[in-house]
N, C-alpha and C positions, 0 to 999 in steps of 0.2 A: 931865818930872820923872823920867821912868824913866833916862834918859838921865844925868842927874847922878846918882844913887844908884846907878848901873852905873860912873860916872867914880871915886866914893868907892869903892865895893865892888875896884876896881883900885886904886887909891891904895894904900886900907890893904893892901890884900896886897903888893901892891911891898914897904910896908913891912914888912912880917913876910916877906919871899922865902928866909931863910932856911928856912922851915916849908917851901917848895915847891922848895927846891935841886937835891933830887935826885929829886923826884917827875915822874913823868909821869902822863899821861892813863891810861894802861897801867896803871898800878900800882894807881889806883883800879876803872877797870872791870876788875873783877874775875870776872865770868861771861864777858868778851870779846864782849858783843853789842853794841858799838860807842859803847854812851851809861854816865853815871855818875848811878845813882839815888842817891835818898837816903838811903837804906840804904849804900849802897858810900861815900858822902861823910862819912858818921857818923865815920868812923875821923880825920877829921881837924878839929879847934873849928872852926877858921877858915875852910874848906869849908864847913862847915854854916851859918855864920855870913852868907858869901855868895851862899848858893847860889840862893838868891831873886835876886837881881839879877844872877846871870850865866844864870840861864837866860831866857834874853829871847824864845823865844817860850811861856812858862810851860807847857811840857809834864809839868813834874813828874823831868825828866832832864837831864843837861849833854851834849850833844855836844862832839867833839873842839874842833871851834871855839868854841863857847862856854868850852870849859874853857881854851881858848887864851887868853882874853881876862885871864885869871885870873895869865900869867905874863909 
């Protein structure tokens, strides 16, 4: 189940990829300690919105890869 709700949480963002055009990983981690909390994700709805299903090993942060999965 985590697996389809991780397929949807990429769907919809494909669809709105507009909102992630010119964003990167970078732009969010914004102290540069390598992950994107959820604090640093707040800046963006749609970020927030899936930030539950792209952090798959529910650490409470996005690594680069997981935030990859996002674009």
């Amino acid at each position: 189940m985590k697996h389809i709700n991780t397929t949807f949480a990429i769907l919809a963002l494909a669809a709105s990829s507009a909102a992630f055009a010119a964003v990167t990983f970078e732009s969010f981690d914004t102290d540069g300690n390598g992950a994107i909390s959820k604090e640093e994700a707040s800046v963006n709805t749609r970020l927030v919105e899936i930030f539950a299903d792209l952090d798959t090993d529910q650490n409470g942060e996005l690594s680069k890869e997981e935030f990859a999965k996002a674009q």
